[in-house]
N, C-alpha and C positions, 0 to 999 in steps of 0.2 A: 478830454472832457466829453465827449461825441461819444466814445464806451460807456461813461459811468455816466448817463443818460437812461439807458436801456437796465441798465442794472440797478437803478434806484427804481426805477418804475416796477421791476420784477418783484424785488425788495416789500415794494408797497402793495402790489396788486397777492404777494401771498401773508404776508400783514395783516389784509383787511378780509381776506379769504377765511386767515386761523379766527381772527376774531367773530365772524359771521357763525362759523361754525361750532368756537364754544359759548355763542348765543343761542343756538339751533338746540344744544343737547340740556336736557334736566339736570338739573343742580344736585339730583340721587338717582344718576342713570346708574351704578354700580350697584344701589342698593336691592332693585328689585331680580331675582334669581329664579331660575326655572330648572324644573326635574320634571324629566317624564316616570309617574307612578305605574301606569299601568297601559299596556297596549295589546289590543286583543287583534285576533288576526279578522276580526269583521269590519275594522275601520275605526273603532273606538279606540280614543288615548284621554288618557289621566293626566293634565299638566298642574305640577303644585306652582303657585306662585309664591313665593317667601320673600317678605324685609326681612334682609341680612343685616341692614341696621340695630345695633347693641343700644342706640337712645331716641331715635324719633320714629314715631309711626309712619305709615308709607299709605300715599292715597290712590285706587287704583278703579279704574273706567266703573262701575256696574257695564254689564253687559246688553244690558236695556235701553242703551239708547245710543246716539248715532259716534258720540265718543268713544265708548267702549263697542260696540258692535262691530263684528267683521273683520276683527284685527290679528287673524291668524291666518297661517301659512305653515304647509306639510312640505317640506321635501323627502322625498324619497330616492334613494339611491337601490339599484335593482342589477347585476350582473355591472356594471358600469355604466349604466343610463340611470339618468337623472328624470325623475317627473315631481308638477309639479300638484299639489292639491294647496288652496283660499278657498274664504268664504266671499265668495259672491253678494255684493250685494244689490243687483240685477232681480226687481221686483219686491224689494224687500223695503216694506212701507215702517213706521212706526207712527201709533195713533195720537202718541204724548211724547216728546222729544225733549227732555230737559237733561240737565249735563248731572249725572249722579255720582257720585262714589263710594266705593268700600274704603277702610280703614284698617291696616294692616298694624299690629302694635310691635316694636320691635322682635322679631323673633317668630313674629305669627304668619300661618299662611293661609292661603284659601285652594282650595284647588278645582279645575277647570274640566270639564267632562266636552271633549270632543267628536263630534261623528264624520268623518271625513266624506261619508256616503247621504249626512243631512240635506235637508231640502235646499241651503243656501251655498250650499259647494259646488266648487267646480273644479274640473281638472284637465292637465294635456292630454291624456289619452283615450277619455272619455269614458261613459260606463261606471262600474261599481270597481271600488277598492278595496284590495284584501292583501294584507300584509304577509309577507312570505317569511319565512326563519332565513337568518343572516343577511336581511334587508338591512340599510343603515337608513335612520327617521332622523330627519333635521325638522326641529318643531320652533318657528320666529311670531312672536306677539311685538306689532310694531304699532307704535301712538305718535300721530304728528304732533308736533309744534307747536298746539294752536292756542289762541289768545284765552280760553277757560281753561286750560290745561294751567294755566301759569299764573292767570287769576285765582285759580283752587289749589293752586299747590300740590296739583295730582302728576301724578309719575308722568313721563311719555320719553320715548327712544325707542329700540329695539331690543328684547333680549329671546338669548335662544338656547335651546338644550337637544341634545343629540344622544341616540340607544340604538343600539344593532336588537330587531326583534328575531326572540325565543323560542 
């Protein structure tokens, strides 16, 4: 009995762990898809974001305000080093802060113009970013959890897309 003590407690504490966690993800974390359209070697990238959903629309941050803002992430892989490029948002005020969204209709996308070298970026190696030919781009658009997110019914998880640039 002094064994199956420890192992019902294991039992429960990963139980309440799986449950926690499919409370943590969107009930259409699958639906929303990322392609990178276009990446130039001065630091711009074209990210489409698509509902892959065939019957409900998808609701997704506007970029204007502190829900949608700030919620990208570059990796780049370079000879076998890894860096990393975010947007910072270290000085980055907003004058009207209210929780907005887009509306994506099945099928429909919107797409997302990036400058990795913009004012609100940062990076590990510091200085300006310029994409080299046979670099690998990992591009993550990541939305917490948070209580308007799930009052509005808008998307939030992480989703990511990857391209060796040309």
């Amino acid at each position: 009995m002094k064994q199956t003590k420890p192992f019902l407690c294991l039992l429960f504490f990963i139980l309440i762990f799986s449950i926690a966690n499919a409370f943590a993800a969107s009930d259409r974390l699958g639906d929303l898809k990322l392609s990178i359209v276009n990446v130039s070697a001065s630091g711009r990238i074209t990210v489409r974001m698509t509902n892959s959903s065939r019957r409900a629309p998808l609701r997704i941050w506007m970029a204007g305000n502190s829900w949608g803002a700030l919620k990208w992430k570059v990796v780049i892989i370079r000879n076998g080093r890894v860096t990393t490029v975010f947007e910072d948002p270290d000085g980055f005020l907003f004058s009207k802060n209210t929780p907005q969204f887009e509306e994506l209709a099945p099928g429909a996308h919107i797409d997302r113009r990036l400058d990795v070298n913009g004012e609100y970026w940062s990076t590990t190696i510091g200085g300006k970013v310029h994409f080299q030919p046979g670099e690998q781009l990992v591009i993550t658009y990541d939305i917490l959890p948070e209580q308007e997110a799930r009052d509005r019914h808008v998307w939030f998880g992480a989703a990511s897309a990857s391209t060796v640039f040309k």
